[in-house]
C-alpha positions, -999 to +999 in steps of 0.1 A: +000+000+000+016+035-008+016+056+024+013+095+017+047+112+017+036+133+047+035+103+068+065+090+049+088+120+058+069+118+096+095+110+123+080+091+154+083+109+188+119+098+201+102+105+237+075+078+231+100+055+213+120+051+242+093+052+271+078+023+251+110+004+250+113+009+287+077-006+295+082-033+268+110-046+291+094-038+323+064-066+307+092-091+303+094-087+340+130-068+337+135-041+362+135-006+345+140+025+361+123+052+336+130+088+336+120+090+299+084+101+299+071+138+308+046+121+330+044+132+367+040+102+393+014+116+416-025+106+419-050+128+398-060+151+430-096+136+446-116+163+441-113+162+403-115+127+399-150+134+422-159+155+397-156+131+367-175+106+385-206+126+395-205+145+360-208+108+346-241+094+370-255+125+360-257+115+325-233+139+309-224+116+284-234+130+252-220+155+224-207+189+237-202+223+219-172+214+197-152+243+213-161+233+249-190+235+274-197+272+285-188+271+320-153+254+317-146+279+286-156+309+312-133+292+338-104+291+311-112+327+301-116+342+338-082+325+351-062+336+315-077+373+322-067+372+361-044+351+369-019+356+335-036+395+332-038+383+297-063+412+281-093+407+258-099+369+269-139+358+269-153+323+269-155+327+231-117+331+227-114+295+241-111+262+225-108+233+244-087+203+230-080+167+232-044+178+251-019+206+247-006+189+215-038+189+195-045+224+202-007+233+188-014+212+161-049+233+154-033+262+155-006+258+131-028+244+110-047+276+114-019+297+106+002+275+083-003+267+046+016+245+019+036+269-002+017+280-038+041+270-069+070+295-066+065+309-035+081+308-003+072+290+027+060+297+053+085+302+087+079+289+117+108+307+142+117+274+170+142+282+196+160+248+196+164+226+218+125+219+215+100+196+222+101+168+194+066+175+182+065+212+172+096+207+143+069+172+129+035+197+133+050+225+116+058+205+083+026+187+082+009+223+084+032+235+054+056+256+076+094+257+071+112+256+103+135+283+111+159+269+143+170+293+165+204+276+183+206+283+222+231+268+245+237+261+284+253+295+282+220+316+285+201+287+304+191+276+263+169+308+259+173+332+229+181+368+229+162+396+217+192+404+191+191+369+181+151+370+172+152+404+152+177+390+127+159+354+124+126+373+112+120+378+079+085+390+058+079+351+055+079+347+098+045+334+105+052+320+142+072+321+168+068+295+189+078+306+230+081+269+256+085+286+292+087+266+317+112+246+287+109+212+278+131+193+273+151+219+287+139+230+324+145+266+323+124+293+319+123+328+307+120+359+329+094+385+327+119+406+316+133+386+290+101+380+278+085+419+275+118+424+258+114+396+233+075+412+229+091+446+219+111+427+195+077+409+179+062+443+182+085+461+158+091+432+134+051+427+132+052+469+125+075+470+096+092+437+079+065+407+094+031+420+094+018+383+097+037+371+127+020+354+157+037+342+194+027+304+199+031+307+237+028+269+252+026+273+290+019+238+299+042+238+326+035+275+343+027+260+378+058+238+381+083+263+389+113+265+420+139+285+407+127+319+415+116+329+382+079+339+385+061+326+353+049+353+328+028+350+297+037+365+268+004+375+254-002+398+287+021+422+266-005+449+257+010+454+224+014+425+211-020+402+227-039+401+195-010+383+183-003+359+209-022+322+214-015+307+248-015+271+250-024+249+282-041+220+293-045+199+327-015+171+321+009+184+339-001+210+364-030+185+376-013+157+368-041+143+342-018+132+316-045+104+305-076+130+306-067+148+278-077+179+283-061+211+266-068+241+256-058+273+231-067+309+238-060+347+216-071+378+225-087+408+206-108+402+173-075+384+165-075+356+188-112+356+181-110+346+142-079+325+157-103+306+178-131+303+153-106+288+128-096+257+153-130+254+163-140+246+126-110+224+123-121+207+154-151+200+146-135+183+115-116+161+136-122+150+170-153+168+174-153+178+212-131+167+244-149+136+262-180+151+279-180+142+315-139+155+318-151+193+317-164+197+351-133+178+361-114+203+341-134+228+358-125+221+391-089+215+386-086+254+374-106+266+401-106+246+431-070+226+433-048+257+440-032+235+474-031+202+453-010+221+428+015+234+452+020+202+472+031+185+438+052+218+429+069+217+463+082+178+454+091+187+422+110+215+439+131+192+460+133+165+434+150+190+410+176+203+434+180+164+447+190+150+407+208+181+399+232+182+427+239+140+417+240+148+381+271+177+391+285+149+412+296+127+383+326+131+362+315+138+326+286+148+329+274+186+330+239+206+332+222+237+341+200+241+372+163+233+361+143+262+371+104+250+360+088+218+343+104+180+356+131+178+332+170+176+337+190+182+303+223+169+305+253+176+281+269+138+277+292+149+250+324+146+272+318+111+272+318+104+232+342+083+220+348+062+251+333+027+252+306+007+276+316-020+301+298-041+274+319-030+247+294-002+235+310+025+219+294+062+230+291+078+198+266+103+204+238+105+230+215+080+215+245+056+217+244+068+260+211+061+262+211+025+249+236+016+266+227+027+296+188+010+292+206-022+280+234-021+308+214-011+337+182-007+326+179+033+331+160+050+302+166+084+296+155+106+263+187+112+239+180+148+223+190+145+188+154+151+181+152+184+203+174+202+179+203+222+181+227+213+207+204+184+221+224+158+202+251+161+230+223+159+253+201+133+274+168+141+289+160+129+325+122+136+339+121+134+375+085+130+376+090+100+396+101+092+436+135+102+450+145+069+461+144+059+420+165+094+410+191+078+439+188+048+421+191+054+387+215+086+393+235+056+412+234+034+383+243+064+358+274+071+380+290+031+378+282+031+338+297+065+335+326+053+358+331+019+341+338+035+305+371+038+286 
């Protein structure tokens, strides 16, 4: 059967590839300590969980609005207008998703189009390292991606000087990951109104069509001192600026599903109509008896929230201060999300206990799963300077980050 070229050229997530490996061998019965999937450990908290279950024996089990229900689009739109001072949000700039993914995927394929014979693409502006699906959504939505490298020296953020000579008239999006997956760093509400000025001038003169993609799925997991600020509460630039979020994360409802995309002004209006139409093309609505559950979560779980950030908190400081402790190995202090990005590259060209050469950091981390059944994330597919890099999540108990940071520190030890 011939496959379409789109799915030909598709690359499958590298995240997902080797989290399935890992639980593939944890069926065999083989002990695996994971720290490969963006997942955190803890319970769903009660009180949403409550929710789903009375929304469900009170028969809410039928077709919704294909944008969302009214009163969990108001609870998205009053917490984006007071809690992010994001201005111009109402219910109606709101779409709710099945996950943070889909609504980045909606969106670009809002924004995006295939190239017309003999003209340019598209651009879509990524500071790199990234998250492995923005670079594989782009190009199915037509977009060209521009990378934008950063490095450990500015905590792998880009600089205001660095955008303005990226953007071009073809610059469509630019997308913004703060809290940083896979990276762990954040920007500062500094950095950020300066890299809004920047949008603001470009979108003035040379790239009248640029729009900020501003995915803040990991806002509420911060420790480093940063406090989190959202682009699109820049007044000048809000009409161009669609927030994405969801419940994964935050909540810890990974399984639920639940995102959501947001613009502001008459903008973000047409913005939101345009992914409600694709929606409705597509997966139609989120499940129905999740929204009251969603519903709670934004507006009654405030304590649940900060319990989890708290352990996150001492987790990060807890793998980062192991990670500094072993001889080749080198990373910045994670500031926001569950994710410790380590630079491995010190290590290439020196070979396993096994006999496994280290070649690059795909070549670390299958060695290290086969020789002591740790799974990390090798970053090749983040971009940039992720191929020297492995991803740790530490979404998971401190007694396995002793473990597995143990077991890192005799494979690390035992190469020549």
């Amino acid at each position: 059967m011939q496959l379409s070229r789109r799915v030909r050229a598709l690359k499958p997530s590298a995240t997902l590839a080797v989290a399935n490996k890992a639980k593939a061998l944890a069926a065999q019965g083989v002990e695996v300590l994971s720290f490969a999937a963006g997942e955190p450990d803890f319970d769903t908290p009660p009180p949403i969980v409550a929710a789903a279950i009375e929304s469900l024996r009170a028969g809410h089990t039928k077709y919704m609005p294909t944008a969302g229900d009214p009163a969990t689009r108001r609870a998205i739109a009053e917490k984006l207008s007071q809690e992010n001072a994001i201005p111009g949000v109402t219910p109606e700039h709101v779409v709710i998703t099945t996950g943070g993914k889909h609504a980045i995927y909606l969106v670009f394929q809002a924004l995006l189009d295939p190239p017309l014979p003999g003209e340019e693409p598209w651009d879509v502006l990524l500071p790199v390292p990234a998250w492995v699906s923005y670079d594989p959504i782009a190009r199915l939505s037509g977009g060209r991606v521009v990378e934008l490298p950063t490095s450990a020296k500015t905590d792998f953020k880009i600089t205001p000087e660095q955008l303005e000579q990226a953007i071009t008239p073809r610059s469509r999006l630019l997308v913004i990951n703060s809290p940083s997956n896979p990276c762990g760093t954040m920007y500062t509400p500094e950095e950020l109104t300066l890299i809004a000025a920047v949008v603001e001038r470009a979108a003035a003169s040379k790239a009248p069509d640029l729009v900020v993609v501003s995915d803040e799925i990991y806002e509420k997991i911060t420790f480093g001192g940063i406090p989190h600020f959202s682009i699109g509460a820049s007044p000048a630039i809000a009409d161009r600026v669609v927030t994405i979020n969801g419940m994964s994360k935050a909540y810890s409802m990974t399984g639920w599903r639940v995102g959501y995309l947001a613009g502001s002004g008459e903008a973000g209006l047409q913005v939101a109509k345009a992914c409600e139409k694709l929606q409705g093309q597509t997966t139609t609505n989120v499940t129905s008896f999740v929204y009251s559950a969603a519903t709670v979560a934004i507006t009654a779980c405030g304590g649940e929230v900060e319990q989890m950030r708290r352990a996150f908190a001492q987790r990060a400081s807890m793998i980062y201060d192991l990670a500094r402790s072993i001889t080749g190995l080198s990373c910045v202090k994670p500031t926001g999300a569950f994710y410790l990005f380590i630079d491995v590259s010190a290590l290439f060209g020196r070979t396993s206990a096994a006999g496994r050469r280290i070649g690059s950091a795909m070549d670390f981390a299958e060695a290290l799963l086969d020789e002591h059944r740790v799974a990390v994330v090798p970053g090749e597919d983040f971009g940039g300077c992720g191929a020297n890099h492995v991803r740790m999540s530490f979404a998971c108990s401190e007694e396995q980050i002793a473990e597995g940071m143990n077991r890192i520190a005799i494979f690390v030890r035992a190469l020549t």
